[in-house]
C-alpha beads as a LAMMPS data file, in Angstrom:
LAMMPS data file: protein, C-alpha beads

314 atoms
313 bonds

1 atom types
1 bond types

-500.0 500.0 xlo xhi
-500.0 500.0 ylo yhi
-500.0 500.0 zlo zhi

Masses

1 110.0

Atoms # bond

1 1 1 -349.248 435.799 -2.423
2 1 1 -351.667 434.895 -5.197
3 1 1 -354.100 437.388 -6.497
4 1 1 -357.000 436.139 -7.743
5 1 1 -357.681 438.928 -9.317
6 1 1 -354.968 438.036 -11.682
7 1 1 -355.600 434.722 -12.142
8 1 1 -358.991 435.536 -13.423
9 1 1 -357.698 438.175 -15.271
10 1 1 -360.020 441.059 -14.293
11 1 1 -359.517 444.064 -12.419
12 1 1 -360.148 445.401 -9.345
13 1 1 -363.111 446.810 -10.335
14 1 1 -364.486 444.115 -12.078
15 1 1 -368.502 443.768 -11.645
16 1 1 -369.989 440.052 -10.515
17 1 1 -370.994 439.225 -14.017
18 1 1 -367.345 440.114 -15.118
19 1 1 -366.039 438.014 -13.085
20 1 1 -368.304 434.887 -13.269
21 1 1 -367.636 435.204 -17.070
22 1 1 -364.120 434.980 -16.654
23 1 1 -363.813 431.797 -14.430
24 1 1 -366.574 430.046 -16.518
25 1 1 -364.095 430.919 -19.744
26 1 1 -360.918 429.703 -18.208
27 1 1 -363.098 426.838 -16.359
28 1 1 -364.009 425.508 -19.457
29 1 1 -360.451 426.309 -21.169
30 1 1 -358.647 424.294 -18.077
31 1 1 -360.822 421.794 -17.428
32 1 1 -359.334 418.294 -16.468
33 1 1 -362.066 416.486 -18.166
34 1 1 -361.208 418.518 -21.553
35 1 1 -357.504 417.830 -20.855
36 1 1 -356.680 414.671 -19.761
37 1 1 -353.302 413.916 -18.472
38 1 1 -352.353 417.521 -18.628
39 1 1 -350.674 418.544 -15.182
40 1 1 -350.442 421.979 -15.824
41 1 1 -354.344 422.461 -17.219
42 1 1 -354.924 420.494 -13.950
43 1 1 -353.120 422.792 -11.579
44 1 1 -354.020 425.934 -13.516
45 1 1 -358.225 424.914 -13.091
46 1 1 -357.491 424.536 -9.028
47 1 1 -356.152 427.718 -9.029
48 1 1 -358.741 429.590 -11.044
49 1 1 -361.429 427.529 -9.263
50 1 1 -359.814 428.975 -5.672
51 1 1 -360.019 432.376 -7.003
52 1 1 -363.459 432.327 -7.979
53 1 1 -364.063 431.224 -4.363
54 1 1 -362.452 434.317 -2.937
55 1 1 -364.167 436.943 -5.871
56 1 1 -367.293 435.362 -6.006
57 1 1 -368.135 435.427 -2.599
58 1 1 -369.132 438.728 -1.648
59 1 1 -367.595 439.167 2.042
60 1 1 -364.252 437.134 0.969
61 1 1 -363.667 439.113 -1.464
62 1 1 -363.856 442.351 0.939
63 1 1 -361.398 440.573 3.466
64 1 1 -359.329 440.072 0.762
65 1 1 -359.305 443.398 -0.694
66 1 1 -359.032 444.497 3.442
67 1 1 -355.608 442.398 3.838
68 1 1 -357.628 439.727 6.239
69 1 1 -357.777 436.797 4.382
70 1 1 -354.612 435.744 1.301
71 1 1 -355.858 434.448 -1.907
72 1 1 -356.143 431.189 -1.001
73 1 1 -358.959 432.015 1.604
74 1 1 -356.631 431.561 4.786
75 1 1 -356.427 434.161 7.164
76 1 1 -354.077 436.822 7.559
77 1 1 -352.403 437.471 11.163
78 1 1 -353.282 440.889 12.782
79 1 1 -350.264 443.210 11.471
80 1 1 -348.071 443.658 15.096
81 1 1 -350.409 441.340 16.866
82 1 1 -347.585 438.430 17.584
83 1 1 -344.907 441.112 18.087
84 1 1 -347.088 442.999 20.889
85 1 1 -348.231 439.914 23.042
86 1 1 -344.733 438.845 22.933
87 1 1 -342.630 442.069 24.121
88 1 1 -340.779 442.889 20.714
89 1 1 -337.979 441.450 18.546
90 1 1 -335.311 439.868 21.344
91 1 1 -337.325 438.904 23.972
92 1 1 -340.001 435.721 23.856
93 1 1 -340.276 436.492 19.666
94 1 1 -337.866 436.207 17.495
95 1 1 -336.790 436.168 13.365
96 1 1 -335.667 432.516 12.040
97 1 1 -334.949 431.992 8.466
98 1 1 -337.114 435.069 7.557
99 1 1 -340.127 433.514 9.270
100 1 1 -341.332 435.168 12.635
101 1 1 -342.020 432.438 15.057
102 1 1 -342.883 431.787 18.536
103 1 1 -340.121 430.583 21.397
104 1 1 -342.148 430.621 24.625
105 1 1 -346.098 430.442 24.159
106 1 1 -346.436 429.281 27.686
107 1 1 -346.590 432.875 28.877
108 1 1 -348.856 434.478 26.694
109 1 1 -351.293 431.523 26.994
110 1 1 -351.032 432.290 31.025
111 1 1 -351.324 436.025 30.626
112 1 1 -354.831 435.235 28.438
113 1 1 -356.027 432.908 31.083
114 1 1 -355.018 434.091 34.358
115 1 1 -352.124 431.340 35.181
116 1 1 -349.042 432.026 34.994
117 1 1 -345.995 428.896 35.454
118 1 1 -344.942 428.173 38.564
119 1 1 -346.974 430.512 41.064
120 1 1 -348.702 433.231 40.515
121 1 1 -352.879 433.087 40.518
122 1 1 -354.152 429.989 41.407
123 1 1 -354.976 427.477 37.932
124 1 1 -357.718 428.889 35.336
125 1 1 -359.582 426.512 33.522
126 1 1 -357.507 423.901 31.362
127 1 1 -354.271 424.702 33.658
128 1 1 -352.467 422.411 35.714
129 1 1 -350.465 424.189 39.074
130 1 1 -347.153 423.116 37.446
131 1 1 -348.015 425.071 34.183
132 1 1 -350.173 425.386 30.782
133 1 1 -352.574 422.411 30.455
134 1 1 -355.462 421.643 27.719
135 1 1 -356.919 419.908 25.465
136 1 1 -355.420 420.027 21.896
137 1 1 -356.346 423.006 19.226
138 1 1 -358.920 422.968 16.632
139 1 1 -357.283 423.296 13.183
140 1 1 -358.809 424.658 9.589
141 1 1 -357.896 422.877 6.373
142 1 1 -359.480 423.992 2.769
143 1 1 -359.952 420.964 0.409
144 1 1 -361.040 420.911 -3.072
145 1 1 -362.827 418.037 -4.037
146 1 1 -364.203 416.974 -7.892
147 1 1 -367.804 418.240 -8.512
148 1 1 -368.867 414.633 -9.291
149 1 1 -366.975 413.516 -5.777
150 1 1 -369.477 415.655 -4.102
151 1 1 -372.736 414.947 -5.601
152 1 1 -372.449 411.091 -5.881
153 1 1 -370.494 411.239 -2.624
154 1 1 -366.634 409.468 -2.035
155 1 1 -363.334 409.370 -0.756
156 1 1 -360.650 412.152 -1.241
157 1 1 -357.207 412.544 0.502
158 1 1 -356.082 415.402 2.743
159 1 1 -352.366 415.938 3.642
160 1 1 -352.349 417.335 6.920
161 1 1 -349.640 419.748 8.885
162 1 1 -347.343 416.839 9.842
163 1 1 -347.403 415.673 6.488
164 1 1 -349.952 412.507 7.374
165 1 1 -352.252 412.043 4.445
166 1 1 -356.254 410.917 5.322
167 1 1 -359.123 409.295 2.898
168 1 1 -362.144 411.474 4.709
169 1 1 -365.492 410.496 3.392
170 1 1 -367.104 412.803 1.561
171 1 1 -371.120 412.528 1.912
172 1 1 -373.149 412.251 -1.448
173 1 1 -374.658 415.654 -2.009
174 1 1 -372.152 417.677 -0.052
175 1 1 -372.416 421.424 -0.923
176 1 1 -369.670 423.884 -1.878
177 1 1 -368.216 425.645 1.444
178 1 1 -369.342 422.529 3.641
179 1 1 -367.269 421.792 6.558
180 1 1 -366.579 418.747 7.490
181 1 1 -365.374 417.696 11.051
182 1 1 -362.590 414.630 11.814
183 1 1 -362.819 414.299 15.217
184 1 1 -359.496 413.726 17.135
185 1 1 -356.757 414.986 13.874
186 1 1 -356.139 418.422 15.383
187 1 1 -353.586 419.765 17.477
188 1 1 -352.222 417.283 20.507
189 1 1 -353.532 417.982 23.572
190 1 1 -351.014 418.857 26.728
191 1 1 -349.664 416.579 29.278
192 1 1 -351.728 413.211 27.938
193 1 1 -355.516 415.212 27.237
194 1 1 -357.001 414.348 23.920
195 1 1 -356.123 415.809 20.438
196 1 1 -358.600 418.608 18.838
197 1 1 -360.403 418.072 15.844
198 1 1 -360.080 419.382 12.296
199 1 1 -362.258 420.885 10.485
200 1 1 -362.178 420.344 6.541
201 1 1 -364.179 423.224 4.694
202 1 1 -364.958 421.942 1.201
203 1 1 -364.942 423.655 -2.273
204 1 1 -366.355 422.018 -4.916
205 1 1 -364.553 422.275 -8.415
206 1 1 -366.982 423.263 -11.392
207 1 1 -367.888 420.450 -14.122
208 1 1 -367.610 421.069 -17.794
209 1 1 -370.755 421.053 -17.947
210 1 1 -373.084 420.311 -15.179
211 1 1 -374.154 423.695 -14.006
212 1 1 -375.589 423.426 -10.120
213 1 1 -378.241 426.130 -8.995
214 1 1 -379.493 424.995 -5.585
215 1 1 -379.835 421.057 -5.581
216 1 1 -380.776 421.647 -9.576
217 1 1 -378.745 420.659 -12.160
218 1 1 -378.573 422.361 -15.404
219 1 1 -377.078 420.614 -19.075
220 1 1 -376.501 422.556 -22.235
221 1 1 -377.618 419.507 -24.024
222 1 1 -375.881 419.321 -28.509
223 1 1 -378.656 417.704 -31.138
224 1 1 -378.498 417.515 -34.594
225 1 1 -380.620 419.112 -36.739
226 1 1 -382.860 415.468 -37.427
227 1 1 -382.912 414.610 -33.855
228 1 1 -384.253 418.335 -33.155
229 1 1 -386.830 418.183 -36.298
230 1 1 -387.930 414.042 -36.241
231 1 1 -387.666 414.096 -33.109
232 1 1 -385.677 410.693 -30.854
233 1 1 -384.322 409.260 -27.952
234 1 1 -380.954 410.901 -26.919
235 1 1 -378.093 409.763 -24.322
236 1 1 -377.857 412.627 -22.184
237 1 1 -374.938 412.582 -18.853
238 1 1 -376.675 413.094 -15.169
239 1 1 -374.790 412.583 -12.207
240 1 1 -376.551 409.343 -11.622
241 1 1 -375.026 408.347 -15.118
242 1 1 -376.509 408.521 -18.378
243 1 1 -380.302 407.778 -19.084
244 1 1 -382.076 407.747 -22.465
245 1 1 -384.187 411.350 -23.026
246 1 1 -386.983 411.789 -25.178
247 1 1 -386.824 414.900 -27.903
248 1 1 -389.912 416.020 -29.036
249 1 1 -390.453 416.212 -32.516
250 1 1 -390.106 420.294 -33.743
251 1 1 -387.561 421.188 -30.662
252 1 1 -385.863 424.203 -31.349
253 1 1 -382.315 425.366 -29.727
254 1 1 -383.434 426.471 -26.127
255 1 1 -386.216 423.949 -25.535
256 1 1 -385.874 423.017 -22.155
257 1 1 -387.087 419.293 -20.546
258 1 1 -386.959 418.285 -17.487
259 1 1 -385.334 414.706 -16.341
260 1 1 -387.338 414.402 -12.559
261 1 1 -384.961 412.948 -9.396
262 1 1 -381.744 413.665 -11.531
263 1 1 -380.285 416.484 -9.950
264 1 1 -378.399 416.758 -6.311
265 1 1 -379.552 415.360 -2.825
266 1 1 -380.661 417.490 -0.214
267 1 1 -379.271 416.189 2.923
268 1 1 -381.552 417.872 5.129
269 1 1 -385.068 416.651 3.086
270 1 1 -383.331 413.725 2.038
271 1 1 -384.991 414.682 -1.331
272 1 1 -383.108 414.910 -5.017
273 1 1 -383.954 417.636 -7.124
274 1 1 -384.032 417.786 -11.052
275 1 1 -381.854 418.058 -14.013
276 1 1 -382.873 420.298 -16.597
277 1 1 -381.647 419.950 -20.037
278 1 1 -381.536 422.658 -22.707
279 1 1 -381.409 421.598 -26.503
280 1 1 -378.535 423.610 -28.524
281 1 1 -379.008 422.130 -32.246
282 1 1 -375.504 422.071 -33.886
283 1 1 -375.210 421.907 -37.601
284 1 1 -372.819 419.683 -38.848
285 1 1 -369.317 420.802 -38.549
286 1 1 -368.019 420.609 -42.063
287 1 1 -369.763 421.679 -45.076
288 1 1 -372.663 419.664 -46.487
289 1 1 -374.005 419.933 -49.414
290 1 1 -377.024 417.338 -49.687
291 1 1 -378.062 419.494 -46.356
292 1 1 -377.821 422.693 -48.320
293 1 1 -379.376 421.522 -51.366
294 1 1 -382.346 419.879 -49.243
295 1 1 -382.940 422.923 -47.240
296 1 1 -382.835 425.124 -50.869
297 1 1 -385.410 423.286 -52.007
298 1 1 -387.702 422.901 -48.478
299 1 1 -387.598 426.894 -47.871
300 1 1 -388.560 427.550 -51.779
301 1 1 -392.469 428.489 -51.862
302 1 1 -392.640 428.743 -48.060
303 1 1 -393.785 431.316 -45.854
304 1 1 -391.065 430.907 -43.245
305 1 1 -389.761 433.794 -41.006
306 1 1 -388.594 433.090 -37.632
307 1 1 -388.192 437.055 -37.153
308 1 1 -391.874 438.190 -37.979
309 1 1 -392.658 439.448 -34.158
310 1 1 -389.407 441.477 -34.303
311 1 1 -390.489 443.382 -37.286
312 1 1 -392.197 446.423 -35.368
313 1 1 -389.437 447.029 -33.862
314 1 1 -387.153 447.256 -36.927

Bonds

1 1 1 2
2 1 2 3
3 1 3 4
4 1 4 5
5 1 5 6
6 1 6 7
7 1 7 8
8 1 8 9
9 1 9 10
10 1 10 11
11 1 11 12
12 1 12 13
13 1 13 14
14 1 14 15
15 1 15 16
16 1 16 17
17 1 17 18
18 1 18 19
19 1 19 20
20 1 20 21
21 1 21 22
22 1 22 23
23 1 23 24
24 1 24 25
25 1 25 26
26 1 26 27
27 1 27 28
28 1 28 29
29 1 29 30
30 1 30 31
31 1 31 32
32 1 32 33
33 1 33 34
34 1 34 35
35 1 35 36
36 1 36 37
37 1 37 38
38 1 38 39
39 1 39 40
40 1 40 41
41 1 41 42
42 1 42 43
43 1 43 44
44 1 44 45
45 1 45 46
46 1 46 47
47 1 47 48
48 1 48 49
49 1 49 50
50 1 50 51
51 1 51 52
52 1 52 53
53 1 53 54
54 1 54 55
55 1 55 56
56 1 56 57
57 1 57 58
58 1 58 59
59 1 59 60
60 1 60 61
61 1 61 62
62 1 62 63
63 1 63 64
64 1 64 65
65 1 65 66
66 1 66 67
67 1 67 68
68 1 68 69
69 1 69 70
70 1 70 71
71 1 71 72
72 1 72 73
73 1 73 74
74 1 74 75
75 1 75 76
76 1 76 77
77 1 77 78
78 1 78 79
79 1 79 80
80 1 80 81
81 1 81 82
82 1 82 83
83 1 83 84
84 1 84 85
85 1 85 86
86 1 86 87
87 1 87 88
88 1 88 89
89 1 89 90
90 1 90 91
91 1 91 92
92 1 92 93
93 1 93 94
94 1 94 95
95 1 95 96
96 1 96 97
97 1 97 98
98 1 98 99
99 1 99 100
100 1 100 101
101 1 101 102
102 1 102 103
103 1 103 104
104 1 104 105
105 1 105 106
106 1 106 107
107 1 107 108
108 1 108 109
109 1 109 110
110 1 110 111
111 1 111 112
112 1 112 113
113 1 113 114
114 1 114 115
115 1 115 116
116 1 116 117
117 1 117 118
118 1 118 119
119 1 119 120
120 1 120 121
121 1 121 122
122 1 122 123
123 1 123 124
124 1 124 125
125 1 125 126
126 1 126 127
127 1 127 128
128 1 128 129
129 1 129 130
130 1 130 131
131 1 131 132
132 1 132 133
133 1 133 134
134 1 134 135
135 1 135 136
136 1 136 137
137 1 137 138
138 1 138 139
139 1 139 140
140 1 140 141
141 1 141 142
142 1 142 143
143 1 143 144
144 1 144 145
145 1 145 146
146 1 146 147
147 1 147 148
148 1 148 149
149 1 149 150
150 1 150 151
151 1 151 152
152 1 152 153
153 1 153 154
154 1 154 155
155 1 155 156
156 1 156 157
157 1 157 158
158 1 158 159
159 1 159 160
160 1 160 161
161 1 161 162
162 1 162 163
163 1 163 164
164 1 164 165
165 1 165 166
166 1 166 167
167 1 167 168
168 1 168 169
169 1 169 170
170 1 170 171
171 1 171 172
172 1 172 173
173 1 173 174
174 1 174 175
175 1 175 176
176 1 176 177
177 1 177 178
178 1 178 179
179 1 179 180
180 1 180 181
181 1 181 182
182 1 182 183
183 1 183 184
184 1 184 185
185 1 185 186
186 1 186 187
187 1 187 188
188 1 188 189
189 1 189 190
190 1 190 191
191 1 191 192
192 1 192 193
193 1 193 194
194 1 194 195
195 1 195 196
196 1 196 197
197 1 197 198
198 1 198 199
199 1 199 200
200 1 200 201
201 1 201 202
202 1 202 203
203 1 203 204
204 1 204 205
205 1 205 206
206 1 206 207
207 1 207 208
208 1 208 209
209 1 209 210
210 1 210 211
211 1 211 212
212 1 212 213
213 1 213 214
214 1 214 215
215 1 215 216
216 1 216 217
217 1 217 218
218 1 218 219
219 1 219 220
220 1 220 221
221 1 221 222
222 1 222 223
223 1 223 224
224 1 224 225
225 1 225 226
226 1 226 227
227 1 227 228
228 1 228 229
229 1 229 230
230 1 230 231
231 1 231 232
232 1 232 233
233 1 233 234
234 1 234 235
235 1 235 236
236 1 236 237
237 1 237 238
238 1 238 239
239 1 239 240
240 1 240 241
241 1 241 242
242 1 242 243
243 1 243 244
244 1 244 245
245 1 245 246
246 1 246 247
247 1 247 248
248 1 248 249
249 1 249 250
250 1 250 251
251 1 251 252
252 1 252 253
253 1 253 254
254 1 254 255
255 1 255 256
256 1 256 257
257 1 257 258
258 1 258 259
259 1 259 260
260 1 260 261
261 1 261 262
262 1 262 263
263 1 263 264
264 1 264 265
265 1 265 266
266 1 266 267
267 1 267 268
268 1 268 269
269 1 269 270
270 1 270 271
271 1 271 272
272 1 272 273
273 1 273 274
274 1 274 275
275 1 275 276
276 1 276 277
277 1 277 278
278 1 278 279
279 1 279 280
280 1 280 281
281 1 281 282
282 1 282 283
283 1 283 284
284 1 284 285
285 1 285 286
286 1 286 287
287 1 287 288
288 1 288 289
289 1 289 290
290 1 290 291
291 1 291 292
292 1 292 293
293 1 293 294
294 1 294 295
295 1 295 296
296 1 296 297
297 1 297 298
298 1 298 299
299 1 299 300
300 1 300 301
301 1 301 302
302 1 302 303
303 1 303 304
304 1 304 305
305 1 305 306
306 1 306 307
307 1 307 308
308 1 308 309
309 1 309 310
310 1 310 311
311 1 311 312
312 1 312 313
313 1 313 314
């Protein structure tokens, strides 16, 4: 069983921040969009994106710890529970291939309802007098769908039990554990009475670097060190696709502006919220000496400390 603990590297005891850390470090390590064509990067990101689902979820992550749910966020059967209802090894439960498995669920389905086959009480709700009759069972599927799938909204495949593969349409501005209902792909029904439904409950895979809070989105957004002192218009990513951005002259790393309408839809308001962008000015990446020399000779005679409200505290 995986242990998302593991994958994430952190321990058992590991705090909320610890943990967030983590995933956004391997996140950004694994990220498809920072490793394209890579399988492996690709499958390693799904599974550190399902374990932050499990850790960073407060009550998951108890079930887990409590045996009740597996790492993947499935549940875990009751511990005896199959081996009670059904009488013990040899009788309507038996061991196959090192998988415990169900002969005769007819019985125990009677037992829970009040019917039993062929006599007995008269029918219970959903049973036929010749034996167990109903409509088909619900089933639970976990899908994990591309960040920019969900907010611009889309198609994405889900294999199901019987290895039949569907293109469900996901709605723009769906929301990380969403669930999803297609009506009818469940669990036949018994004796000709309609199929159950399934029930898709969505993840949503981080970005590298779109950061959702709420139907927000927030951009850690590079300039140079002339677009951050002149001043300029700047290409900056939403989920919308790009749109020019004004940088006001003077902006210093952690400015923050705001690009109205460009964040997520709210399905309930039917409103979009905002993106914010932060400025992070980046110096050029190899050495430059016209830079240095210019600087040298700007600083020389000026009164310049960016520290001066720290000092009483030093």
């Amino acid at each position: 069983m995986t242990d998302p603990y593991s994958v994430l590297g952190v321990p058992r005891t590991a705090s909320e921040d610890d943990i967030r850390k983590a995933f956004r470090k391997l996140a950004k390590k694994h990220h498809p969009d920072l490793n394209p064509g890579d399988k492996a990067a690709e499958a390693k990101f799904k599974e550190i994106g399902q374990a932050n689902d499990i850790l960073s979820d407060a009550d998951k992550r108890r079930r887990f710890d409590a045996g009740e749910i597996d790492g993947t966020g499935q549940e875990m059967p009751p511990r005896g529970f199959y081996r009670d209802q059904a009488g013990g090894r040899g009788g309507k439960y038996e061991h196959a291939g090192g998988h415990e498995s169900f002969v005769d669920m007819g019985g125990i389905f009677s037992e829970m309802f009040g019917q039993r086959r062929g006599g007995g009480p008269g029918p219970g709700p959903g049973f036929g007098g010749d034996g167990f009759d109903m409509g088909g069972m619900p089933v639970t599927y976990s899908l994990r769908v591309p960040f920019l799938v969900a907010a611009r909204g889309g198609k994405q495949r889900v294999t199901l039990p019987d290895g039949k593969t569907l293109d469900i349409d996901v709605p723009e501005g769906t929301t990380d554990g969403q669930t999803l209902r297609l009506k009818g792909q469940g669990m036949p029904g018994s004796q000709g009475r309609p199929a159950g439904d399934a029930y898709v409950e969505i993840h949503v895979d981080p970005h590298a670097f779109f950061q959702p809070r709420d139907n927000d989105i927030h951009v850690d957004l590079p300039v140079t060190v002339t677009e951050a002192a002149l001043g300029g218009k700047v290409k900056v990513p939403t989920v919308g696709g790009a749109v020019m951005l004004n940088v006001p002259a003077g902006s210093n790393t952690g400015t923050s502006l705001r690009l109205k309408g460009r964040g997520l839809l709210d399905r309930k308001s039917g409103q979009r919220g905002d993106q914010y962008v932060k400025l992070k000015v980046v110096l050029p990446e190899a050495p430059d000496d016209k830079l240095k020399q210019f600087l040298e000779g700007w600083e020389a005679g000026r009164a310049y400390d960016p520290r001066k409200e720290m000092e009483q505290f030093t």
